[in-house]
C-alpha positions in Angstrom: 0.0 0.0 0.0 1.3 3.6 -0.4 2.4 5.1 2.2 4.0 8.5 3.8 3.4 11.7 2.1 3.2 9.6 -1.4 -0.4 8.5 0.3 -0.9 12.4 0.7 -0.4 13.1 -3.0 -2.3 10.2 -4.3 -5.5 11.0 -2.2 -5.1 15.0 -2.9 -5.5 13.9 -6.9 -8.4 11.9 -6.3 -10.5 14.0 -3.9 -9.4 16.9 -6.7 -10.2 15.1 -9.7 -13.7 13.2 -7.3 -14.7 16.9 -6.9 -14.3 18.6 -10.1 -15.7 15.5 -12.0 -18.9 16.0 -9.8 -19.2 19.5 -10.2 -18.6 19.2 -14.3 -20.5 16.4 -14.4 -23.8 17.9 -12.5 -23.0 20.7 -15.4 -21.4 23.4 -12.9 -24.5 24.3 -11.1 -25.3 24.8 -7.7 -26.9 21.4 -7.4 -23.2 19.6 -8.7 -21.4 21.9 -5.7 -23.9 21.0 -3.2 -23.3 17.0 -4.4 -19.1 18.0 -4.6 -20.2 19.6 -0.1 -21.7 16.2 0.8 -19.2 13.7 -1.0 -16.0 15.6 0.4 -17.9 15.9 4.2 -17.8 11.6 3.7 -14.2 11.6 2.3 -13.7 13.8 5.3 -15.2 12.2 8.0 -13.9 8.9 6.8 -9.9 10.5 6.9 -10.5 12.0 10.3 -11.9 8.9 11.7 -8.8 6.5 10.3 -6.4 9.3 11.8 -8.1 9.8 14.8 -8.5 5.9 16.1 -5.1 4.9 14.1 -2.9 4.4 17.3 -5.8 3.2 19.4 -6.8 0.3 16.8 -3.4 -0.7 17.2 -3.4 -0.9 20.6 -6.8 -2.7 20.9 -6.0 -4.7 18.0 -2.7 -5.3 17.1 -2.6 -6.5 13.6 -1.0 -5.4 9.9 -4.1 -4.0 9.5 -4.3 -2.0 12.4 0.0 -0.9 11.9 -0.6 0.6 8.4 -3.2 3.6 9.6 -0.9 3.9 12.7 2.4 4.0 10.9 0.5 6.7 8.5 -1.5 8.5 10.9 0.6 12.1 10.4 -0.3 11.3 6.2 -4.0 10.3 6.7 -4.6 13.8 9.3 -2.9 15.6 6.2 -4.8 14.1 3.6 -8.1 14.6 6.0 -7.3 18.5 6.3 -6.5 18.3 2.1 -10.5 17.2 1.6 -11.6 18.9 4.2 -10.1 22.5 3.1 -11.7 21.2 -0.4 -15.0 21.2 1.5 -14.8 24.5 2.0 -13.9 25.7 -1.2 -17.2 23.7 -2.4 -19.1 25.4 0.5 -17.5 29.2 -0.3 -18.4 28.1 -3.9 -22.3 27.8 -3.1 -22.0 31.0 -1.2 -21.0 32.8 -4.2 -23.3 31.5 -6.4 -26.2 31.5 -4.3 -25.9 33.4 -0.9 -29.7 33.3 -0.2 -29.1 29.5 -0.1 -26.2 29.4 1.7 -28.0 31.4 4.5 -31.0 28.9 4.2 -28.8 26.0 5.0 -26.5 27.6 7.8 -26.1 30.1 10.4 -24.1 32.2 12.8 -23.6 30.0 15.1 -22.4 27.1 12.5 -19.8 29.0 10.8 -18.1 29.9 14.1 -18.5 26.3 15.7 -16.6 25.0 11.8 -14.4 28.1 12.0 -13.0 27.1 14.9 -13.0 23.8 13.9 -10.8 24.9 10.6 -8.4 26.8 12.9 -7.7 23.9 14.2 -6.9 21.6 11.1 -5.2 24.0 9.9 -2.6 24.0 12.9 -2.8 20.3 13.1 -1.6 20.4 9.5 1.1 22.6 10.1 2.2 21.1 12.6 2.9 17.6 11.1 6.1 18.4 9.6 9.0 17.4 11.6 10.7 20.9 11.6 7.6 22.6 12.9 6.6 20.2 15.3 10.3 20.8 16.6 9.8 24.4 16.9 6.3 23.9 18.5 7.9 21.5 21.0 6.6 18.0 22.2 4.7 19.0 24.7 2.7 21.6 23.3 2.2 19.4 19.8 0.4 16.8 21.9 -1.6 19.6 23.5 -2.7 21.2 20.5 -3.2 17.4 18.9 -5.2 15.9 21.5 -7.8 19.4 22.2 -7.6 19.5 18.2 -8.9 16.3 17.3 -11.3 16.5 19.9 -12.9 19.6 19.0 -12.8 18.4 14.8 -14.7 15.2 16.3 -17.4 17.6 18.3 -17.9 19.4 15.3 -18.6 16.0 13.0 -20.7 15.0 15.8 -22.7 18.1 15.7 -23.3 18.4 12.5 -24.0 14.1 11.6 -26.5 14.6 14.8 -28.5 17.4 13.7 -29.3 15.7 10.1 -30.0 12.0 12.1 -33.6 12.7 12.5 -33.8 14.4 8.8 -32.4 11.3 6.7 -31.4 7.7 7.8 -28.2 7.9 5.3 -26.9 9.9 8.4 -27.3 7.2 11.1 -24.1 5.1 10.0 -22.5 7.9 9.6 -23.5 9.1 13.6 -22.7 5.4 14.0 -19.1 5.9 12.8 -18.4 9.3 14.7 -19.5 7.5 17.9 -17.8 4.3 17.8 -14.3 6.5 17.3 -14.6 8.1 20.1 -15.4 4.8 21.9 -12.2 3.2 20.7 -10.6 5.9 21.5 -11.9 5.9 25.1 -11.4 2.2 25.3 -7.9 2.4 24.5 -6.8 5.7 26.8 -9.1 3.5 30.2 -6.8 0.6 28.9 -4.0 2.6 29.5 -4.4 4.4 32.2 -5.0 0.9 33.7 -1.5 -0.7 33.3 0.2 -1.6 36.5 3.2 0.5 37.2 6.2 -1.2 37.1 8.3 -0.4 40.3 11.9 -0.8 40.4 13.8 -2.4 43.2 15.9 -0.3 45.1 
């Protein structure tokens, strides 16, 4: 499988070339960008939920399945931030074309809540280059990773939960956001769990 920041190029051309063929395709109308907002939210979703359970798979489930998303977890967060940052050029797209649609299927309070949200990824991203995780220091880079990752996972929760009720496309979806965190609480109980080991004097 590829791997490293070839995995990054690879899944930047086809999240690219998924988006523009569904917006050309749809003949560049609003409906095509609204079809190019949900696909990427999946691709997104999907990334950020590989990334963000990669290290607690493998430590729940050791296997070469489990290895190769924790051996590429920096290259999967990238490649998350890559569609997701493509999500937004879809959604800035729709406001452009159509702002009194835009406003119809958002608000105030939704745009600061993803805001904050793409703050975030956008750090996270940054950050994932050896040189600037340096200059960050280690201590500080699991800071901003761990509140990061949390927040991004809020804001997927958020917005899968309040479309649940509205379409049952969305339950696996809410089914997917929960069961990360759940591994990912599974795995940090686990942890804290392990005896000390005590040295003899």
């Amino acid at each position: 499988m590829t791997n490293g920041w070839r995995l990054v190029g690879v899944l930047s051309l086809l999240l690219g070339t998924m988006t523009g063929w569904l917006v050309v395709s749809h003949g560049g109308d609003i409906e095509g960008i609204r079809v190019a907002i949900r696909a990427t939210a999946r691709t997104s979703l999907v990334l950020f939920v590989m990334a963000f359970t990669a290290s607690a798979l493998a430590e729940l489930i050791p296997s070469a399945a489990t290895h190769w998303p924790r051996r590429n977890r920096r290259y999967l967060g990238v490649s998350f931030a890559v569609s997701h940052f493509i999500h937004l050029g879809a959604i800035v797209a729709l406001a452009v074309v159509d702002r009194s649609l835009f406003w119809k299927l958002t608000n105030v309070g939704t745009i600061v809540l993803a805001g904050t949200a793409y703050l975030f990824i956008a750090a996270m991203a940054a950050t994932s280059f050896d040189r600037t995780a340096a200059w960050l220091g280690p201590r500080k880079w699991r800071l901003l990773h761990l509140v990061g990752s949390w927040y991004i996972w809020i804001s997927f929760a958020v917005a899968v939960g309040k479309r649940v009720p509205l379409d049952r496309f969305y339950w696996p979806l809410a089914a997917l956001v929960l069961a990360a965190a759940m591994v990912r609480l599974i795995a940090m109980f686990r942890r804290n769990r392990r005896p000390v080991a005590i040295s003899a004097p």
